[in-house]
C-alpha positions, 0 to 999 in steps of 0.5 A: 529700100535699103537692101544691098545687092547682095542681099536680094540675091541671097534672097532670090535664091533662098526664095528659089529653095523654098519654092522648090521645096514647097513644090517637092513637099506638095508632090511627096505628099501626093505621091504619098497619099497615091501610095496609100490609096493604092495599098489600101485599094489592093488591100480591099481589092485582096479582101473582096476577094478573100470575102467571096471566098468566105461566101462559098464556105456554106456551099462547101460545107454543105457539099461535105454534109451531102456527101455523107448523107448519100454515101454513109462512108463516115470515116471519110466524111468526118475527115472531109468535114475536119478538113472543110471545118478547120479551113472555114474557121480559118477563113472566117476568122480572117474574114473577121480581121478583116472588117473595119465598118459596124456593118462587116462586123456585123455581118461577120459575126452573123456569118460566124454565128451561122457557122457555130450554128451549122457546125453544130447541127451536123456534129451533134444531130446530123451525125448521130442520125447517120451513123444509124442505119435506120429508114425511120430516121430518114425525116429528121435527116432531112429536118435537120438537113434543112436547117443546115442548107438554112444556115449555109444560106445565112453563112453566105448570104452573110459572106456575100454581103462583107464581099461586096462591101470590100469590093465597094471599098476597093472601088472607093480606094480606086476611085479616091485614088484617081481624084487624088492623081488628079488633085495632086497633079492640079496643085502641082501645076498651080504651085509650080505656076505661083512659085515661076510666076513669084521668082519671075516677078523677084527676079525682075525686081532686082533686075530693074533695081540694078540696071536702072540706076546704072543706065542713070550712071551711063547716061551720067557718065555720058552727059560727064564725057561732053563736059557738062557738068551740071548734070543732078544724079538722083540718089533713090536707094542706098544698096551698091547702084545707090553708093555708085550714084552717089559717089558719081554726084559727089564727083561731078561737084568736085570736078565743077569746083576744081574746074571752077577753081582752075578758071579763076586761077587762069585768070589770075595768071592772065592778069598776071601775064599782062602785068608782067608782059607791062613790065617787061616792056617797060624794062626792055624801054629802060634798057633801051634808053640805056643801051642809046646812053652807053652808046652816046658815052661810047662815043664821048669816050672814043671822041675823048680818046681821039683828042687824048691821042691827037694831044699825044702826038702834038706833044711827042711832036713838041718833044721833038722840037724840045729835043731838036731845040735843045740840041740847037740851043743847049747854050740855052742854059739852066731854063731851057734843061727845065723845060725840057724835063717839064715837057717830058714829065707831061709827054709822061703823064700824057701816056698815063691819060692815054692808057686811062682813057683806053681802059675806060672804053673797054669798060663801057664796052663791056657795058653795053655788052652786058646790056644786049641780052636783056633789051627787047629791041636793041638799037643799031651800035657802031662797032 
């Protein structure tokens, strides 16, 4: 897979924030679900309440109809009944808001109806027969006190049944509540297992894909250090490690060429190391053979130079003799001065030989020391 390092890690980590974010998005909308169900479960649980309430309004009501019956005092009990008239409305048009089923409505609206009905029977029969101190109406305040206690039955059997259908709901909300906490916490868990268990195996991924090949390119490395150069380094990706690798072969072919070429060219120079080594030896054999012939001329020039000197002295000998026999013989005439001069003229030359011959020996010296140097092995020369 051609992903650079780099790459997998802005991966990983984008897969991490998307995890964490799956995981927060899971847990808000469970908290919000919870919140919810808690709100309308208190909301229900309110209601019931507010519905057994409701339930009592019949009861009430009738007390303030028993209590006008009994006592006759109807200045006050028109203001009990305005008072307990205005707060059951009230209540029932509450109650009525309330309702969101076709059931509680439908009791609502009954309820309400029994209401109308009992309201109705007390301000327009119930009433009047009070306000009339007649024992002969007694029978109808008790016919018409009948029908109130039937609809203050109906009222709050009625209310009784929307309260209990709160409190149902309410019971409902709670327990929804409760397997919702449940569900919530459950997917929770498991996207939290799912998310570690996919990062776990991410990460791991790109752990391997990059310790893998550097442990192929310290082992490399390694096999390089020892000097073996026919190490094969196999490239499986084309990410930094894969780049690494490569380069790693490349460099193991160079070095097996440059060392290659390194050998060849040591043997070259030992082949020309013994060419050279043959060649000096036969120059140091010539320069042998010609330091053996400077000498041997050396010593034809000493010996030449011996024989020059030795017919220099005979001749400064004869010299002499000239001399003392001309001074005896000078009476020996013209002939006699000729040889003298002739002698003399040779004694002259001579000394030109003898400087000749000395200067020659200087310059085969001077040979034969120009030669020492260069000879791998010179001879023993007589001084």
């Amino acid at each position: 897979m051609n992903i650079t390092i780099k790459t997998k890690l802005i991966l990983n980590i984008f897969a991490a924030l998307l995890a964490v974010t799956a995981l927060i998005g899971i847990s808000s909308t469970g908290m919000s679900r919870l919140t919810d169900l808690q709100d309308s479960g208190a909301g229900r649980a309110k209601d019931s309440i507010v519905g057994f309430d409701a339930a009592y309004i019949g009861a009430a009501m009738y007390q303030v109809v028993a209590d006008a019956v009994i006592n006759r005092n109807l200045e006050e009990s028109k203001k009990d009944w305005e008072a307990i008239k205005q707060e059951s409305l009230a209540k029932l048009d509450k109650v009525e808001h309330m309702a969101d089923t076709a059931e509680e409505k439908r009791w609502v609206a009954d309820a309400a109806q029994a209401l109308k009905a009992f309201i109705s029977l007390y301000e327009t029969q119930m009433l009047p027969l009070l306000s009339v101190d007649d024992d002969s109406k007694r029978m109808k305040i008790r016919e018409v006190d009948g029908l109130l206690d039937e609809q203050a039955q109906k009222l709050s059997e009625d209310m009784q049944k929307f309260a209990k259908s709160m409190q149902a709901e309410s019971e409902a909300a709670d327990a929804d509540f409760d397997a919702t906490g449940h569900e919530t916490l459950r997917n929770g868990l498991i996207a939290g297992l799912v998310i570690v268990t996919l990062l776990s195996c991410m990460s791991l991924w790109i752990l391997f894909s990059v310790t893998r090949p550097l442990a192929v390119a310290v082992q490399a490395a390694n096999r390089l250090a020892e000097g073996d150069l026919t190490t094969q380094i196999k490239v499986t990706s084309q990410d930094e490690t894969g780049q690494l690798l490569a380069a790693m072969q490349t460099m193991v072919s160079k070095l097996a060429q440059v060392i290659g070429e390194v050998n060849s060219a040591a043997s070259n120079m030992a082949s020309a190391s013994e060419e050279v080594a043959t060649t000096a030896q036969s120059i140091s054999q010539s320069t042998s053979e010609q330091a053996t012939s400077v000498e041997e001329t050396s010593t034809t020039i000493e010996q030449a130079s011996a024989s020059i000197n030795q017919n220099t002295d005979n001749a400064r000998v004869t010299d002499a003799m000239a001399s003392q026999a001309a001074k005896q013989a000078i009476e020996g005439g013209a002939a006699v001065k000729d040889t003298v001069t002739a002698m003399k003229s040779i004694a002259g030359k001579i000394g030109i030989i003898d400087d000749i011959a000395y200067q020659t020996n200087l310059l085969a010296l001077n040979a034969a020391i120009e030669w020492l140097p260069r000879s791998a092995s010179w001879p023993n020369v007589r001084k």
